[in-house]
N, C-alpha and C positions, 0 to 999 in steps of 0.2 A: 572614607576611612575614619574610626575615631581615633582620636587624640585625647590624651587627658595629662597637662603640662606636657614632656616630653615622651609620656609614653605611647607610643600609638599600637594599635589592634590590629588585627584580621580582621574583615566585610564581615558582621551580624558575630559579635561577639558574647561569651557565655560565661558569665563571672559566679564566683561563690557569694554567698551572703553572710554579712557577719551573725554568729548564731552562740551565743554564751554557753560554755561548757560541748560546746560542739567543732567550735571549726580551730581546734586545737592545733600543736605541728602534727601529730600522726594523722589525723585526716585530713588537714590541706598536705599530705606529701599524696594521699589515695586518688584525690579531687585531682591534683598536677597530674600525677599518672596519667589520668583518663583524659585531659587536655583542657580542665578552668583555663580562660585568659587572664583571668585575674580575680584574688581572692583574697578573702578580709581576714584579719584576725579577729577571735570574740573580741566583744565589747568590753571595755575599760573605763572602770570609774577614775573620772577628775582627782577625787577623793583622794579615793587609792592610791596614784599615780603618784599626789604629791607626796600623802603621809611615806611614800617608799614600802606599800604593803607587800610583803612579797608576792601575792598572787596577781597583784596588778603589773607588777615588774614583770616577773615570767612572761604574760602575753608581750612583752615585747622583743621576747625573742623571734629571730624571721632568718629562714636559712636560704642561702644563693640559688639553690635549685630550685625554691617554689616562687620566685620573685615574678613579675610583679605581684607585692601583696601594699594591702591597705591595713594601717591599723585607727581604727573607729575607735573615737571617746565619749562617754557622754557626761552630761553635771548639768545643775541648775545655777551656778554662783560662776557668772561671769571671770574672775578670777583665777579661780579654780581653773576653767576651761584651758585660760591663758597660760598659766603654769603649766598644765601640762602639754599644751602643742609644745612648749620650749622642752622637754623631756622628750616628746615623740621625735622631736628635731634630731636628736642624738643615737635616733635608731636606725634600723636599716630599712625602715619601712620607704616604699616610693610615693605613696598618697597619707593624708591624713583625712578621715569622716569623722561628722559628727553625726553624732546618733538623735534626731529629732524623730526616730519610727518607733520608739520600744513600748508596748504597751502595756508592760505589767507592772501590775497596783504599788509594789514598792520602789519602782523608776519614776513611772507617769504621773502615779498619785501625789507625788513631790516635788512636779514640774519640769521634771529632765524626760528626756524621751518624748515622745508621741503627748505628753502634759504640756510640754513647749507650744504644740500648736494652738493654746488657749493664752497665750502670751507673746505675741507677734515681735513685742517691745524688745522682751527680754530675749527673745531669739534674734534679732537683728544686731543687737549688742554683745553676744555671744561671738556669733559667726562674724563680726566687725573685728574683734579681739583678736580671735582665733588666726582668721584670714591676715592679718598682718603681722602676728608673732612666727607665723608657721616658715618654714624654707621648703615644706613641700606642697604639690597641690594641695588642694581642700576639696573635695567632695561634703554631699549629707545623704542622707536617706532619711525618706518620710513618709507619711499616708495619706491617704486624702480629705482628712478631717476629722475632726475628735469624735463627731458623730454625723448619722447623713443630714442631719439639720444645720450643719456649719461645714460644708465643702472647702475651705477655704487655699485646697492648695494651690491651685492657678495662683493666687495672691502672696504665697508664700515662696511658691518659686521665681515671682519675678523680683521679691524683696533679694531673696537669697542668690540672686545673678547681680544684683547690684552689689552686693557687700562683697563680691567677687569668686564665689566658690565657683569649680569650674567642672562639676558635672552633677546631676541630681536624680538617686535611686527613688521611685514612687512604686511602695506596695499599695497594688489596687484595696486594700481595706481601711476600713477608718479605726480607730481606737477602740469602738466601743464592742465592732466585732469582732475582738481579737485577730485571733486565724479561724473563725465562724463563718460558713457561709463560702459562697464563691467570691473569687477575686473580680472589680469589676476596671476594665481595663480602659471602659469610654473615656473617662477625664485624664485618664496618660493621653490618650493618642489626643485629646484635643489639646494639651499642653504642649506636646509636642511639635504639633501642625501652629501653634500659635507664636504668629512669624516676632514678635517684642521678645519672646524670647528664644537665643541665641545658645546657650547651654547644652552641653549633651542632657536626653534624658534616658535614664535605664528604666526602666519595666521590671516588675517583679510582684511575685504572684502566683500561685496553679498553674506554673510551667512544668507539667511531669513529664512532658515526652515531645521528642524530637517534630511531630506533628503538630501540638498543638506552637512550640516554639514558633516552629516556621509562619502558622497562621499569623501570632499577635508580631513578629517582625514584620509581615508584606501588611496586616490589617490596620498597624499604630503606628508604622514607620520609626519606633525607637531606634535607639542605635545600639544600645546593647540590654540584653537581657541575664537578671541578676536570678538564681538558684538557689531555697533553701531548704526546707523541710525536706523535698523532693528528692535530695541529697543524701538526705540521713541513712545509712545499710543501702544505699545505691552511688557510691561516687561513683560508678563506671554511666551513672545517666549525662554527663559529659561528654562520653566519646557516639554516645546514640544521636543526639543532638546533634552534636557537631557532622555525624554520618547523613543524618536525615538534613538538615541542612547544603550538605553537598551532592547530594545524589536522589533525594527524595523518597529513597528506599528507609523501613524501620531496619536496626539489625537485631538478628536473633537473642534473647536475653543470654547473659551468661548461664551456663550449666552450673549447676550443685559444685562440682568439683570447681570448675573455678570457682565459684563463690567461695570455697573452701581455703583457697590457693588466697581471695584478696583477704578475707577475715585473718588469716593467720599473717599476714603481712602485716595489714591494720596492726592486730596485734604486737606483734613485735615492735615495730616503730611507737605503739605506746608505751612498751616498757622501757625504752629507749631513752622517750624523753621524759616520763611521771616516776614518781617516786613510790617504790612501797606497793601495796594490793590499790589505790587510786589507781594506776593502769587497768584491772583487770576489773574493778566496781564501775569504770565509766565506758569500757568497753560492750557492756551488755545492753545500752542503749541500742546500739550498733547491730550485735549480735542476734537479737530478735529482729532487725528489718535485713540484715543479709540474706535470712533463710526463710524469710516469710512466703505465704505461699504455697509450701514442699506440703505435700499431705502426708498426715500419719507423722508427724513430727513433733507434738506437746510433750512426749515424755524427751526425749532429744535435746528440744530448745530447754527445755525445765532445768537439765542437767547442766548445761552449756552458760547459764544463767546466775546458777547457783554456784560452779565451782572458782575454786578459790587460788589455786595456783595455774603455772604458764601448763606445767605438765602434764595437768587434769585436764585445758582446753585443748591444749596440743592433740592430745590422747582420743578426744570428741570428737574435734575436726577429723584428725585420721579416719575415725569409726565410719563418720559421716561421709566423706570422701571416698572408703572403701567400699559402702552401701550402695552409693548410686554412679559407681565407673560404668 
């Protein structure tokens, strides 16, 4: 069974992944719904956190029904980091991550994120800070090297079990392939099978479906496996997984009409917690992967995309709904 500080899991557990502008509260309450074991808030800058920007604040709201959640930081200036576990302290979060996985030009290219891996120094000095200011676990999540000419995470994760972090997410890519390419899972499961280190590790990667889940748990032996993109217009991919995992059976996709039934949820719950049309402008990421798929649908989704109040979606979904009972 894993363990992470005092929280402990169900056998082969199915976590969300922190994902910026994505794993807001309205969709970790969809992701809970469907049964995440555990799920991250987006990412938060150091920065942010300390200047007291408002939008770095907001992510640190975490409501009792979707716990356990993790709130991930990231920064490049040691101090910074520091200051803010001592704010994350004061949340309701149960883990704290650093973010050493992110690989876009304006995190990595300035050394935070997935840039960290080309500075072993300053990441050990970081996670040294972090880990002894914090009162709650520490987690990271990372990749497996800046590029495939510099592998270097075996070495990073036996660094980051010594400075004392107590579980470690590995997306099978390196930096330089973005999310390009397939995920490649060999050097998790050799990390994992490599007895010096003692660490949970999570896996994460091209988990889209409850099959191939099952394979890279029996084939890498991780202990839990972490969900993201996969997620996006599919939080119900949680309860497939965790189905296929117990019975070995896939379940049927949801139907149109439910997909109707969780979009309008979604919805709601974002206008719940965002202020203003931001609920209904960042909902349409969403809204294109709920319905994808359906044929004969571009003028539909176009609509669905475009409009502007709860009334005009409400009105769509219905249309849509009534379409395909």
């Amino acid at each position: 069974m894993l363990k992470i500080g005092n929280i402990e899991f169900e056998e082969k557990p199915v976590f969300l992944a922190p994902m910026e502008d994505i794993t807001d509260p309205s969709f970790r309450y969809m992701c809970k719904k469907f049964g995440a074991d555990l799920m991250y808030t987006e990412f938060i800058s150091s920065d942010g956190l300390i200047r007291d920007a408002k939008k770095s604040v907001q992510k640190l709201n975490i409501y009792e029904y979707e716990k356990p959640v993790g709130i991930q930081i990231y920064g490049h200036i040691p101090e910074a980091m520091e200051e803010a576990a001592k704010i994350v302290n004061g949340s309701q979060a149960d883990l704290l991550d650093i973010n050493f996985g992110c690989p876009v030009k304006k995190i990595a290219g300035r050394g935070a994120g997935a840039g960290m891996m080309q500075n072993l120094q300053l990441m050990q000095k970081i996670t040294e800070k972090v880990v002894k200011i914090s009162k709650l676990p520490v987690t990271a999540k990372t990749r497996l090297g800046w590029d495939s000419e510099n592998l270097n995470v075996e070495e990073i994760t036996l660094m980051l079990q010594d400075c004392g972090i107590q579980a470690l997410t590995i997306h099978g890519r390196t930096r330089s392939q973005m999310y390009k390419g397939e995920a490649d899972w060999t050097l998790i499961g050799k990390i994992k099978n490599n007895p010096q280190i003692k660490i949970p590790i999570i896996g994460n990667g091209d988990i889209t479906s409850g099959k191939i889940a099952f394979e890279n748990f029996n084939k890498y032996n991780v202990d839990a496996i972490m969900i993201g993109r996969a997620a996006i217009g599919k939080p119900w991919i949680f309860k497939e997984i965790k189905h296929f995992l117990k019975t070995g059976e896939e379940l049927p996709p949801p139907s149109v009409l439910e997909r109707v039934q969780f979009a309008n949820e979604h919805l709601k719950k974002s206008i719940e917690y965002k202020e203003g049309q931001r609920a209904i402008y960042e909902m349409r990421r969403h809204f294109n992967l709920y319905f994808k798929s359906i044929p004969n649908f571009k003028e539909t989704r176009l609509k669905l995309l475009t409009a502007q109040t709860y009334e005009e979606i409400y009105n769509i979904l219905n249309y849509i709904g009534k379409i395909f009972q």
